[in-house]
PANU-982317 format. One record per residue: y, x, z of N, C-alpha, C in turn; residue in one letter; residue number from 1. Coordinates in steps of 0.05 Angstrom, whole numbers, plus 32768, in hexadecimal, padded with zeros to 4 digits. Layout:
N
+------+------+------+------+------+------+------+------+------+------+-----+
!  n_y !  n_x !  n_z ! ca_y ! ca_x ! ca_z !  c_y !  c_x !  c_z ! code ! pos !
+------+------+------+------+------+------+------+------+------+------+-----+
!    Y !    X !    Z !    Y !    X !    Z !    Y !    X !    Z !    A ! NUM !
...
+------+------+------+------+------+------+------+------+------+------+-----+
END
This chain:
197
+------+------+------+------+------+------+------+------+------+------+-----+
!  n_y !  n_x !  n_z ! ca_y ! ca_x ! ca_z !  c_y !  c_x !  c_z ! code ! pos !
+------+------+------+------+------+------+------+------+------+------+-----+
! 7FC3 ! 832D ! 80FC ! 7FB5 ! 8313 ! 80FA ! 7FAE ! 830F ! 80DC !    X !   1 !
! 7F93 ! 8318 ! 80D5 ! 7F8B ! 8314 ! 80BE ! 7F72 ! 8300 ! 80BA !    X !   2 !
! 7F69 ! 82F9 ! 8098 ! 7F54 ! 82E5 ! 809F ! 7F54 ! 82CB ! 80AC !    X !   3 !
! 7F6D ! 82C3 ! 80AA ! 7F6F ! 82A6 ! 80AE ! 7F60 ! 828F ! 809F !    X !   4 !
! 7F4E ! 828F ! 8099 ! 7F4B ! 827B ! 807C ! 7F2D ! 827A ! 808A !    X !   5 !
! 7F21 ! 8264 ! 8076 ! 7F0C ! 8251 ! 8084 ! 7EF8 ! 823C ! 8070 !    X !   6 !
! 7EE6 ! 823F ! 806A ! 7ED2 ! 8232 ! 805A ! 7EBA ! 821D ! 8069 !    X !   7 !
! 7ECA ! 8202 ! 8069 ! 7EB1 ! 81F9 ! 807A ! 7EAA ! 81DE ! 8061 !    X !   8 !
! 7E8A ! 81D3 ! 8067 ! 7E7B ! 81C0 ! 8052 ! 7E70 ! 81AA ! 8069 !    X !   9 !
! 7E77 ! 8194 ! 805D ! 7E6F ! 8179 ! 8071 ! 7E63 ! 816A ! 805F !    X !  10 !
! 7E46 ! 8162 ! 8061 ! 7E34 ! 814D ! 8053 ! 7E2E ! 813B ! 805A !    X !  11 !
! 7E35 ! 8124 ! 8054 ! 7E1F ! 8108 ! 8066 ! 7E22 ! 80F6 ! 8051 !    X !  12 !
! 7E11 ! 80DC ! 8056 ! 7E02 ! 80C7 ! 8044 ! 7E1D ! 80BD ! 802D !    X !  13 !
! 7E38 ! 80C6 ! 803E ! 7E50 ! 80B8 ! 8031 ! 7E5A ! 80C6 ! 8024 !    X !  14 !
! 7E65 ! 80E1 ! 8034 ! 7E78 ! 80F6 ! 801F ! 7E64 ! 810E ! 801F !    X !  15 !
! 7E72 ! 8123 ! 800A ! 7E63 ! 813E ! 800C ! 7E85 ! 8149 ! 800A !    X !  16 !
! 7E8E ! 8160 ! 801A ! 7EA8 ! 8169 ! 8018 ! 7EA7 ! 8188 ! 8029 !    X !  17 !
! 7EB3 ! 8195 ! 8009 ! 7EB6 ! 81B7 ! 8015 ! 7ED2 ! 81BB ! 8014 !    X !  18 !
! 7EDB ! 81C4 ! 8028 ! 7EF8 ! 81C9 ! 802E ! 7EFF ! 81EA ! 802C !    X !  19 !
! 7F11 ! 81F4 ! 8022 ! 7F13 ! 8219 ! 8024 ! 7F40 ! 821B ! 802D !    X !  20 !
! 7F3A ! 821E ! 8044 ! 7F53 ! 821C ! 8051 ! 7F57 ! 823B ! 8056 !    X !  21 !
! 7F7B ! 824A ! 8049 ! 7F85 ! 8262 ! 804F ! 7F9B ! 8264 ! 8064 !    X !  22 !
! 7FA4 ! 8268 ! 8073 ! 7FB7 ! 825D ! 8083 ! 7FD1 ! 826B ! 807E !    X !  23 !
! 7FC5 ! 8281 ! 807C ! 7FDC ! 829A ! 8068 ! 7FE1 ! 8292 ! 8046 !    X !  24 !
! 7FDE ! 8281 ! 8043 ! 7FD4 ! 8277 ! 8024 ! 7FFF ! 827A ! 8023 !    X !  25 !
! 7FFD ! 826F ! 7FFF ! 801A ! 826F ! 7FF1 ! 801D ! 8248 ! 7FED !    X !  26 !
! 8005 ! 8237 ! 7FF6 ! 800D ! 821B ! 7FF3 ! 7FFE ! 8217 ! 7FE4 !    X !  27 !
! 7FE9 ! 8227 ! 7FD3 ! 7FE4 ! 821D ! 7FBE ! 7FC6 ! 820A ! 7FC0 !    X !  28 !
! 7FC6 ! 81F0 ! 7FB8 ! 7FB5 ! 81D2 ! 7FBE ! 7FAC ! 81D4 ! 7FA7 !    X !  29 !
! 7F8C ! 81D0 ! 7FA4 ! 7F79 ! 81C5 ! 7F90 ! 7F65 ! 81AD ! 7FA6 !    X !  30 !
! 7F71 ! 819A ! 7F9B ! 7F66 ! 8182 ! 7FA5 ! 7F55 ! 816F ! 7F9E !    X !  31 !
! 7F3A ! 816B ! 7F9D ! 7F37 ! 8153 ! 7F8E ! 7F1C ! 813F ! 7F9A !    X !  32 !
! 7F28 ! 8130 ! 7FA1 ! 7F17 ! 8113 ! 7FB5 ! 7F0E ! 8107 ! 7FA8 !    X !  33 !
! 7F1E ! 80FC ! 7F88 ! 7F19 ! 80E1 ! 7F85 ! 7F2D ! 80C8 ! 7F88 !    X !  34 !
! 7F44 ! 80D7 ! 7F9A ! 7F50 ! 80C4 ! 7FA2 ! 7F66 ! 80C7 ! 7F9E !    X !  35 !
! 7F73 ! 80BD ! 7F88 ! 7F8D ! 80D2 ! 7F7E ! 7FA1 ! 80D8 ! 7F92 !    X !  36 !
! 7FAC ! 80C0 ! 7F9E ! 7FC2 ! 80C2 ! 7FA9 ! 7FBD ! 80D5 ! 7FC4 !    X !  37 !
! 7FA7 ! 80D8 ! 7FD1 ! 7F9C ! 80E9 ! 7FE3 ! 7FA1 ! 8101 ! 7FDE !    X !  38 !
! 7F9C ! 8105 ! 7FC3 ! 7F94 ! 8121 ! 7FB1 ! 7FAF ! 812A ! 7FBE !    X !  39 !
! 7FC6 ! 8119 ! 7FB2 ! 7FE9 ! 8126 ! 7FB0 ! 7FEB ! 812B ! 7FD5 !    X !  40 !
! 7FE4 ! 8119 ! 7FE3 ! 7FEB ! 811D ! 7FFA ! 7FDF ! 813C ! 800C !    X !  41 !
! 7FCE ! 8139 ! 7FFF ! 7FBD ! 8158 ! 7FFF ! 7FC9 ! 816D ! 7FFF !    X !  42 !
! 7FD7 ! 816B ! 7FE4 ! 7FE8 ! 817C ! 7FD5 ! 8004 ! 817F ! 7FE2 !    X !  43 !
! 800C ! 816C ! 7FF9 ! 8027 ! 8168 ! 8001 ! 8022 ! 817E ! 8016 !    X !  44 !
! 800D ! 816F ! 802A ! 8003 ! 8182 ! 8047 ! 8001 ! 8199 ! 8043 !    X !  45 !
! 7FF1 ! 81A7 ! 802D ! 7FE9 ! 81C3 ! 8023 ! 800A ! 81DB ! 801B !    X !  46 !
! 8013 ! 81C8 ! 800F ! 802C ! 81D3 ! 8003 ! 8041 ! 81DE ! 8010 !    X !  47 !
! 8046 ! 81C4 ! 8027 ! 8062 ! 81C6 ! 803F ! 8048 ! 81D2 ! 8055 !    X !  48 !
! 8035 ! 81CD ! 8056 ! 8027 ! 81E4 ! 8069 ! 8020 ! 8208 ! 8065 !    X !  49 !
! 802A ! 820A ! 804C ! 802E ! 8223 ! 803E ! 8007 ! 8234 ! 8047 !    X !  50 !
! 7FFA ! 821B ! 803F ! 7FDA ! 821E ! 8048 ! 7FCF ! 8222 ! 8026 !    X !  51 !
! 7FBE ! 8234 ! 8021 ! 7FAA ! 8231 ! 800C ! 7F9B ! 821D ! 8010 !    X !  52 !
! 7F94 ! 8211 ! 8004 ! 7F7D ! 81FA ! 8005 ! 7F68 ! 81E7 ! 7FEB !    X !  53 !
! 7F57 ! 81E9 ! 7FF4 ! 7F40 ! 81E3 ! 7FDA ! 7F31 ! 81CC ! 7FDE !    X !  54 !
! 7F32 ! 81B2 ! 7FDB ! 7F22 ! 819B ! 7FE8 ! 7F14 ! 8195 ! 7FCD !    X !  55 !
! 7EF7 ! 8193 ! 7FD0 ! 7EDB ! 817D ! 7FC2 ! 7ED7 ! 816C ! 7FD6 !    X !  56 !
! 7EDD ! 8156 ! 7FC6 ! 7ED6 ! 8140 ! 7FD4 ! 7EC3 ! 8128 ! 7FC2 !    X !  57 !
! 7EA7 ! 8130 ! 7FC6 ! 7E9B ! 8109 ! 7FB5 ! 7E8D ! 8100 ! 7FD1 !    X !  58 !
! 7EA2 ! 80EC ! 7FD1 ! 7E99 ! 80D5 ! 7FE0 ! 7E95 ! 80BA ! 7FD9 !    X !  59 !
! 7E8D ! 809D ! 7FEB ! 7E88 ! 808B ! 7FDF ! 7EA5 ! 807E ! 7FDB !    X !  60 !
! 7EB1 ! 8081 ! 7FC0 ! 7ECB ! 8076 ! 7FB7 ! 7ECB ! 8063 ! 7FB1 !    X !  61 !
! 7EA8 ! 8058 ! 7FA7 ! 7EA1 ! 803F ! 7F9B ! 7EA8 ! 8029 ! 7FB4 !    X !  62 !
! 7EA5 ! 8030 ! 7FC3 ! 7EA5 ! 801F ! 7FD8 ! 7EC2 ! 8018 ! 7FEB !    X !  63 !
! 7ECE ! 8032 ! 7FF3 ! 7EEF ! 8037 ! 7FF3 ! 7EEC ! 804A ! 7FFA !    X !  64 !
! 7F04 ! 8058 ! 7FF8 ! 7F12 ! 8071 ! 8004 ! 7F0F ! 807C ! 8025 !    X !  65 !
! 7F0B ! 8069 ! 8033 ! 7F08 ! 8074 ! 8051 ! 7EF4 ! 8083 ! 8054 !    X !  66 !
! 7ED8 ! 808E ! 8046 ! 7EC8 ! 80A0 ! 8059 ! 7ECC ! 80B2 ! 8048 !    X !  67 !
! 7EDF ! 80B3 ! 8030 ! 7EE8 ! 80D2 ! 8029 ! 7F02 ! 80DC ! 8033 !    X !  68 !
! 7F15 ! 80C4 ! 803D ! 7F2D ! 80D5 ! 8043 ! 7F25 ! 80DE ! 8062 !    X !  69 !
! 7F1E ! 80D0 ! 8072 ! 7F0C ! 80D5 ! 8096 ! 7F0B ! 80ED ! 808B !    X !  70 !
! 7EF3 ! 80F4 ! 8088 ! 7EDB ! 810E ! 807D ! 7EE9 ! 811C ! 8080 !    X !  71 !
! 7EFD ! 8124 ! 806C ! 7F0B ! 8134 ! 805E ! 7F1F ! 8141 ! 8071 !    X !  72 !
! 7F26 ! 8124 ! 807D ! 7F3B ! 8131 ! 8099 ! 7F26 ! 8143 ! 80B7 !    X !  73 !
! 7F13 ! 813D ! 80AF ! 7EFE ! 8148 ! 80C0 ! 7EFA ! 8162 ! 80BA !    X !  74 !
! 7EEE ! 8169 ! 80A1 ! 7EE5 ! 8182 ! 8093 ! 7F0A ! 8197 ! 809C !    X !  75 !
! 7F1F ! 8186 ! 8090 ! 7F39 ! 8194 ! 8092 ! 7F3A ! 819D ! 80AD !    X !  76 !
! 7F38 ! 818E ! 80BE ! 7F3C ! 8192 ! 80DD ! 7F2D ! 81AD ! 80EB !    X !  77 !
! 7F0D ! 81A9 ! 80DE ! 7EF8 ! 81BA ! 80E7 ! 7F03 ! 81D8 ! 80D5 !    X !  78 !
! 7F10 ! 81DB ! 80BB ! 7F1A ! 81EE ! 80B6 ! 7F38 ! 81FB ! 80C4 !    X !  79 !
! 7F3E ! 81EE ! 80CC ! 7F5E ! 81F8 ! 80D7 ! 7F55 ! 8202 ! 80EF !    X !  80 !
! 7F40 ! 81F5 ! 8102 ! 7F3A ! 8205 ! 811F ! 7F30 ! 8219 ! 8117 !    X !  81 !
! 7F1B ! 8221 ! 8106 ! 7F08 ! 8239 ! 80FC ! 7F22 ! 824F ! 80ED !    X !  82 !
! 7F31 ! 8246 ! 80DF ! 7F48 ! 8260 ! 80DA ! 7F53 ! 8268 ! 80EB !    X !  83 !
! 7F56 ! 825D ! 8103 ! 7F67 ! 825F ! 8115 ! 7F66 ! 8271 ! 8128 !    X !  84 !
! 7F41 ! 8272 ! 812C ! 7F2F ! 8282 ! 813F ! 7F41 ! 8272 ! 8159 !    X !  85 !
! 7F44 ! 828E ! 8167 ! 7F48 ! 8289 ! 8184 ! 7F62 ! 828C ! 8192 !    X !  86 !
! 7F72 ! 8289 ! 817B ! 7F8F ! 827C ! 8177 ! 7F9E ! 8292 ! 8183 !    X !  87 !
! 7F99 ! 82AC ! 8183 ! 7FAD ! 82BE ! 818D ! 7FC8 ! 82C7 ! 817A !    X !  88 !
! 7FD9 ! 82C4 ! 8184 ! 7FEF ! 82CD ! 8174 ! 7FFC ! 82BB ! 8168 !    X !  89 !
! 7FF8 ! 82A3 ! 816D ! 8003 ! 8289 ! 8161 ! 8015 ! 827C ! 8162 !    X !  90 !
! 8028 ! 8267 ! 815D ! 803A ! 8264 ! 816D ! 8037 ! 8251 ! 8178 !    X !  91 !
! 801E ! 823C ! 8174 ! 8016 ! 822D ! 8186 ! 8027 ! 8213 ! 817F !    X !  92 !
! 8038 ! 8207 ! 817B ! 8050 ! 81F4 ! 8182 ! 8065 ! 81F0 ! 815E !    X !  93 !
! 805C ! 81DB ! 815E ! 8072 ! 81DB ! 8136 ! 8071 ! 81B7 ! 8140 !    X !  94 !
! 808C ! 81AF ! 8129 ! 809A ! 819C ! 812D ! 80A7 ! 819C ! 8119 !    X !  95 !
! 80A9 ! 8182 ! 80F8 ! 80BE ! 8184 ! 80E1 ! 80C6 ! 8162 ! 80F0 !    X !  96 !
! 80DD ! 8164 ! 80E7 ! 80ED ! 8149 ! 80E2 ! 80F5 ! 8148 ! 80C2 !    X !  97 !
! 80E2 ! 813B ! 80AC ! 80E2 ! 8132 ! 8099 ! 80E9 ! 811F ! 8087 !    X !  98 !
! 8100 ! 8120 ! 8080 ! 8111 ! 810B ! 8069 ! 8103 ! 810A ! 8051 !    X !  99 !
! 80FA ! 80ED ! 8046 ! 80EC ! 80EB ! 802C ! 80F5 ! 80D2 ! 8029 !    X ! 100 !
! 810F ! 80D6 ! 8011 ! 8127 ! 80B8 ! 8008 ! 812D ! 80A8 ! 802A !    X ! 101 !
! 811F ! 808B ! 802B ! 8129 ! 808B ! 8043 ! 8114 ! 8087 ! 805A !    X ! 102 !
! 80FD ! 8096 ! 8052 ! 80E7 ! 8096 ! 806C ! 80F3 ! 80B4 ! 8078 !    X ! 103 !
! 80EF ! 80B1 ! 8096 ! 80F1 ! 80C1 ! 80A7 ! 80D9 ! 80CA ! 80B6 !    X ! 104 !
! 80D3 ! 80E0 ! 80BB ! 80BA ! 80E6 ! 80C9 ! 80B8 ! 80FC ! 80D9 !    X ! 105 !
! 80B6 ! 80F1 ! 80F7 ! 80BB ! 8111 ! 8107 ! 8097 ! 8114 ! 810B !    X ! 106 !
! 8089 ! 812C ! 8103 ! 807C ! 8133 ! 810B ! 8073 ! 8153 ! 811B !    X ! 107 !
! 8066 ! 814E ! 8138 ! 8066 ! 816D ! 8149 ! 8048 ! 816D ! 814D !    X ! 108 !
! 803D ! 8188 ! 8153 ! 8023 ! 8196 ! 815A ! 801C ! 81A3 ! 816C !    X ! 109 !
! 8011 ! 819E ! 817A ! 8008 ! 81BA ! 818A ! 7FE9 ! 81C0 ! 818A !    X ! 110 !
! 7FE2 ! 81D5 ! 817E ! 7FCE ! 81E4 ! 8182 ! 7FBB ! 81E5 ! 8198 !    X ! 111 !
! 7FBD ! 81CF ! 81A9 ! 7FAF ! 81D4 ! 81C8 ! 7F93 ! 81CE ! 81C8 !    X ! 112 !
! 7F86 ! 81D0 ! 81BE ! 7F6C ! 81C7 ! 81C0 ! 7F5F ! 81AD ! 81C7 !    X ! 113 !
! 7F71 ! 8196 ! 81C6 ! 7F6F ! 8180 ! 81D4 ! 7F76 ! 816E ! 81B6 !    X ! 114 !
! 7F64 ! 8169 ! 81AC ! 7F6F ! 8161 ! 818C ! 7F71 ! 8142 ! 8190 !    X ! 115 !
! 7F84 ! 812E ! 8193 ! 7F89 ! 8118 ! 818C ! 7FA6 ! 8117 ! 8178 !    X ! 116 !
! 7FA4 ! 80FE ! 816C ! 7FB6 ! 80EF ! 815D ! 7FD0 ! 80DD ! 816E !    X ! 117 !
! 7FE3 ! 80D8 ! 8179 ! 7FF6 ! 80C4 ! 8183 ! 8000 ! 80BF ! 8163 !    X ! 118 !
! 7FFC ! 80AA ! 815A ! 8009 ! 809C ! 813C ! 801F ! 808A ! 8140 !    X ! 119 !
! 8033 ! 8088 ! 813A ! 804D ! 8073 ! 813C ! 805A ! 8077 ! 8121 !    X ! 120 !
! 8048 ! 8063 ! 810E ! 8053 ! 8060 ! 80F9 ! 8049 ! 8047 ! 80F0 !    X ! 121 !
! 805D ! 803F ! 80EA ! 8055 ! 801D ! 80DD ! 8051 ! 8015 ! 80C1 !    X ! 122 !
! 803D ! 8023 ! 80B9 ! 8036 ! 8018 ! 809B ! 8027 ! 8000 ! 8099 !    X ! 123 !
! 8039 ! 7FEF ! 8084 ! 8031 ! 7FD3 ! 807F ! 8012 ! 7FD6 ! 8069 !    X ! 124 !
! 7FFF ! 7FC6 ! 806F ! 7FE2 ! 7FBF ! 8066 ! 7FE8 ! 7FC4 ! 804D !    X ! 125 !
! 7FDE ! 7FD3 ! 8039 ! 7FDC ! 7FD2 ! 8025 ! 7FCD ! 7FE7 ! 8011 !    X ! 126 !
! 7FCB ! 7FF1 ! 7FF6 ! 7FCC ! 7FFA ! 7FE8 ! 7FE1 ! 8008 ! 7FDD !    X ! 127 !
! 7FDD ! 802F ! 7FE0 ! 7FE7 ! 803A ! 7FCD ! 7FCC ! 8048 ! 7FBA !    X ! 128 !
! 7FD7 ! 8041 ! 7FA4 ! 7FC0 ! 804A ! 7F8C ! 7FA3 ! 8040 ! 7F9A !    X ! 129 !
! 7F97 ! 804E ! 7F95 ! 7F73 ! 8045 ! 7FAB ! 7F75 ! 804F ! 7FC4 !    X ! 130 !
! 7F8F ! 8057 ! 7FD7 ! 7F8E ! 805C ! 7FEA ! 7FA0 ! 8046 ! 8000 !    X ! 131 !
! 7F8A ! 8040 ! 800F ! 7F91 ! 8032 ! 8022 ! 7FA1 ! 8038 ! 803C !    X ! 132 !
! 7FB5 ! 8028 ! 803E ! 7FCD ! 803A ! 804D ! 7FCA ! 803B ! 806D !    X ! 133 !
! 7FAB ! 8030 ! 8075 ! 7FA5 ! 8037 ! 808D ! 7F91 ! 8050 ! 8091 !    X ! 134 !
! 7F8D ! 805F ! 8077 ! 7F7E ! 806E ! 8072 ! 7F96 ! 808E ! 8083 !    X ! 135 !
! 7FB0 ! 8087 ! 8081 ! 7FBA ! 80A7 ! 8089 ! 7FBD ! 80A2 ! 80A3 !    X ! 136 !
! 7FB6 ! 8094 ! 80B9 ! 7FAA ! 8094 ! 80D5 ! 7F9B ! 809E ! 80DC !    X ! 137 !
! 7F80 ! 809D ! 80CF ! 7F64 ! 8098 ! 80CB ! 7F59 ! 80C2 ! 80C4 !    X ! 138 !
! 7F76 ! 80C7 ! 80A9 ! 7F6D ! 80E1 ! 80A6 ! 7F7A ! 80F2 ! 80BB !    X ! 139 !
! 7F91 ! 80EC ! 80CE ! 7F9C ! 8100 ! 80E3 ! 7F8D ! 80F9 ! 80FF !    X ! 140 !
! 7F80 ! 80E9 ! 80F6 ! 7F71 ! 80E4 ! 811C ! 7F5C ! 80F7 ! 810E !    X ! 141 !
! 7F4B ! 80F8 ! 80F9 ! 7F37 ! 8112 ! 80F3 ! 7F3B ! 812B ! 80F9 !    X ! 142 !
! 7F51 ! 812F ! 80EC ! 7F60 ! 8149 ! 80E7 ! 7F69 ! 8155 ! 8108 !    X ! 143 !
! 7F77 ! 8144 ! 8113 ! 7F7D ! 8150 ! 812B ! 7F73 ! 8159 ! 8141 !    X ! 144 !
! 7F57 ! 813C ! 813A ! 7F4A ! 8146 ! 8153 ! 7F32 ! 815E ! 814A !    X ! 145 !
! 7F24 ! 815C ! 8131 ! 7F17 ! 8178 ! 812A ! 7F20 ! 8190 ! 8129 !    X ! 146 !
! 7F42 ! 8190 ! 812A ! 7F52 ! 81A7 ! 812C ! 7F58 ! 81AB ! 8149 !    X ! 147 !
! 7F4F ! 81A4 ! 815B ! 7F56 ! 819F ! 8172 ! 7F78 ! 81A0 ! 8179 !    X ! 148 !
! 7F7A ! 8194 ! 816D ! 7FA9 ! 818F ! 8169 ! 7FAF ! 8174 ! 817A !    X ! 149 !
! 7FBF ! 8175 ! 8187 ! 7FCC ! 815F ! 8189 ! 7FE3 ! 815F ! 817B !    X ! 150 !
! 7FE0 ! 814C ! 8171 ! 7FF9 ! 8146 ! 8152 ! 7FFF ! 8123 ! 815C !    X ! 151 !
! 801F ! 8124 ! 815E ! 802B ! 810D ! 815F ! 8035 ! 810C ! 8140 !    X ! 152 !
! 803A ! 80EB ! 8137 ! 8049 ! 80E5 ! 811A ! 804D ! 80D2 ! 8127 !    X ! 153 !
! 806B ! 80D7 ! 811B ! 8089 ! 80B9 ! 8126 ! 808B ! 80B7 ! 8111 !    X ! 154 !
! 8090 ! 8097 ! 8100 ! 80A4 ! 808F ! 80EB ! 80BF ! 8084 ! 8100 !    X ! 155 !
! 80D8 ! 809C ! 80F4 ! 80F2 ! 808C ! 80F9 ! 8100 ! 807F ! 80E9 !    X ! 156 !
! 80FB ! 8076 ! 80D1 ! 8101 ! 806C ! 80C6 ! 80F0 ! 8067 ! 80A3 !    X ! 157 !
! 80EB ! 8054 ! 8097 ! 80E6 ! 804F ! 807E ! 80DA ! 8038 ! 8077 !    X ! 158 !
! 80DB ! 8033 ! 805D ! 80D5 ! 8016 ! 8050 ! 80BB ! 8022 ! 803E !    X ! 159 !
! 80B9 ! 802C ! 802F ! 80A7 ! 8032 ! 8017 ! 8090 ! 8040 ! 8021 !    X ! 160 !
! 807C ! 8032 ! 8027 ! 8062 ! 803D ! 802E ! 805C ! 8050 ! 801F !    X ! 161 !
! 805D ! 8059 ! 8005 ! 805A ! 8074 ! 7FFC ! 806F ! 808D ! 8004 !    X ! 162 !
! 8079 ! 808D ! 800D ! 8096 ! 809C ! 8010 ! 808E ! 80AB ! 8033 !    X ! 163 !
! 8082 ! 8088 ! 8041 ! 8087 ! 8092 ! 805F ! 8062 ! 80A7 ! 8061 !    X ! 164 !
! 8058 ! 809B ! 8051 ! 803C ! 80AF ! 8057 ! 803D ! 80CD ! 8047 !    X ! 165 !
! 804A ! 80D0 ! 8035 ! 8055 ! 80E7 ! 8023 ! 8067 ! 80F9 ! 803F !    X ! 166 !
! 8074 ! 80E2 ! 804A ! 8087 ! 80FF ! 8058 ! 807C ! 810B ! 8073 !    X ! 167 !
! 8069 ! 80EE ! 8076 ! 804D ! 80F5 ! 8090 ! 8044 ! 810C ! 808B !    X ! 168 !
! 8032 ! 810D ! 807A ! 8022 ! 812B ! 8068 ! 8032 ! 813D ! 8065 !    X ! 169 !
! 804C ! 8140 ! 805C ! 8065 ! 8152 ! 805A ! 805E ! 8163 ! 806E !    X ! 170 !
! 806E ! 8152 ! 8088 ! 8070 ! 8158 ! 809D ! 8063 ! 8164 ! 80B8 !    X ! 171 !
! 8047 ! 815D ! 80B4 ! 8032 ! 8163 ! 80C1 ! 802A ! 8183 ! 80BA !    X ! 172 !
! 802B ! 8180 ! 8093 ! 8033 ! 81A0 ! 808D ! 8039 ! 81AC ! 8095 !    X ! 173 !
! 8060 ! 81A9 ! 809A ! 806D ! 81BC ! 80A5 ! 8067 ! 81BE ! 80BC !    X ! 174 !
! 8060 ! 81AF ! 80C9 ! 805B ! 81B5 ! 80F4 ! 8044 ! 81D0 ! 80F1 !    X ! 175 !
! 802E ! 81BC ! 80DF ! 8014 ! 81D1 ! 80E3 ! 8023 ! 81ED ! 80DA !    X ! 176 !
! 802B ! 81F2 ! 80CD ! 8034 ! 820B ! 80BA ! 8047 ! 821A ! 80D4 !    X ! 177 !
! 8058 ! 820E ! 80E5 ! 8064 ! 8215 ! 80F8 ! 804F ! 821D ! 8115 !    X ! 178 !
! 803B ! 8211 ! 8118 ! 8031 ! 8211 ! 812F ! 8019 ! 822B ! 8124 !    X ! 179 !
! 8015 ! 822F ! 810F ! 8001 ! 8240 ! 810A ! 8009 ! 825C ! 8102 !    X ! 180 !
! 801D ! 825F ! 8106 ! 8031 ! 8274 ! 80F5 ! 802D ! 8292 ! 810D !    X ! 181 !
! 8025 ! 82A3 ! 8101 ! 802D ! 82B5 ! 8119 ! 8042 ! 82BF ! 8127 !    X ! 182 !
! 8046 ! 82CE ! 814C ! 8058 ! 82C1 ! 814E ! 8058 ! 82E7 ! 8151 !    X ! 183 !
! 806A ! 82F7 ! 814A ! 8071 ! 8314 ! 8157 ! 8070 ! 831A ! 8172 !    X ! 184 !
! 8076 ! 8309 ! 8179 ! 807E ! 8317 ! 8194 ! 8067 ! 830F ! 81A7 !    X ! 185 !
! 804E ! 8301 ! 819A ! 8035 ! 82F3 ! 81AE ! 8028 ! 8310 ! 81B5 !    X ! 186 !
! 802C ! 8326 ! 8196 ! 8015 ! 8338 ! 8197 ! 7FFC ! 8333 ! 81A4 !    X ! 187 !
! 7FF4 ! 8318 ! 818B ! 7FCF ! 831B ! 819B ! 7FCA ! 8308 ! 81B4 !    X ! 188 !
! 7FDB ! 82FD ! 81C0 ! 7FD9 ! 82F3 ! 81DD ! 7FD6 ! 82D6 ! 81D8 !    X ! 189 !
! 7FCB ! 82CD ! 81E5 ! 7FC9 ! 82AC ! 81E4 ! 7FE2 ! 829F ! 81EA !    X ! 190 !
! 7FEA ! 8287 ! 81DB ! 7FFE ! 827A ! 81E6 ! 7FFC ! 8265 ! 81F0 !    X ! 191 !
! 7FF4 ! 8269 ! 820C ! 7FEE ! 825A ! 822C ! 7FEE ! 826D ! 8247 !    X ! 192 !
! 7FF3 ! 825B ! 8255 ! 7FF0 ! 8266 ! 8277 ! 7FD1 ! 8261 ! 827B !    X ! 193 !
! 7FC6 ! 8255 ! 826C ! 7FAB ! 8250 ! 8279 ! 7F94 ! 8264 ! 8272 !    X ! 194 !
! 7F9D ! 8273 ! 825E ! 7F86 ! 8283 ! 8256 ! 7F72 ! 8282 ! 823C !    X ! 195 !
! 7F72 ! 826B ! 8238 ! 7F64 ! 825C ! 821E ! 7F76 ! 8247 ! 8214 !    X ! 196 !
! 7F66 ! 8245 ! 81FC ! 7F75 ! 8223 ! 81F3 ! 7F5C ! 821D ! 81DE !    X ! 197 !
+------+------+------+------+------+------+------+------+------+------+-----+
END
């Protein structure tokens, strides 16, 4: 299973954003939106997803952060299905339970081709840095469904809106990094009864 990695470019009136996703990568994140605190969260997903990853992002910042963090989870999404090809050998199925001080965050994946978001996390309305804390909803409903994943995120526990979206992104890492991983013993075979995914 070689050639995992993925170069896709998304343009419209709002953002312009080129994404270069390795899946075999060492973690290493060059990020840059515009949006700092996005930038780090970037950097969290990429890292504990043990994913290469390269994001340009100018979007309208002037205005807020939502049609570059969306986008971005879009462009990400559209790159993780395209490395992925036709998912043979995969393991299909990843799941971290993530401690960050005292936010708790179980997040699981499955690779099925049926990309929605289930979100159960209660972040209170606000501002971190220029990023709006309804904005990491907003980037995993992109992400999942252009990756065609169904990805659940539970908060079990936390107070510090920076902490509980830090261990979100953590976490989502490690699942992806688990669910994309190859598996030995697939040799090549899809992992389904149905034939496709």
């Amino acid at each position: 299973m070689t050639g995992r990695s993925a170069r896709v470019e998304r343009a419209t009136k709002e953002t312009s954003i080129v994404v270069e996703l390795d899946l075999d990568g060492t973690g290493q994140v060059d990020a840059q939106t515009g949006v700092g605190f996005f930038d780090h969260m970037l950097c969290a997903l990429g890292r504990h997803g043990l994913m290469d990853l390269t994001v340009r992002a100018d979007g309208d910042v002037d205005v807020d952060a939502h049609h570059t963090v969306e986008d971005t989870g879009i462009v990400i999404g559209q790159a993780l299905a395209r490395a992925l090809g036709d998912k043979r050998g995969v393991t299909r199925f990843g799941s971290s339970l993530l401690p960050m001080d005292e936010a708790l965050v179980l997040a699981a994946v499955d690779l099925s081709g049926r990309g929605q978001l289930h979100w159960d996390v209660d972040l209170p309305f606000g501002m971190v840095g220029a990023f709006d804390t309804q904005l990491a909803k907003e980037f995993f409903i992109a992400l999942a469904t252009n990756a065609g994943a169904t990805l659940h995120v539970r908060e079990l526990a936390g107070e510090n809106a920076h902490h509980v979206i830090e261990a979100s992104f953590k976490a989502v890492g490690r699942a992806l990094r688990q669910a994309c991983e190859p598996d030995p013993r697939m040799a090549g075979q899809l992992p389904t009864t149905k034939g496709a995914l």
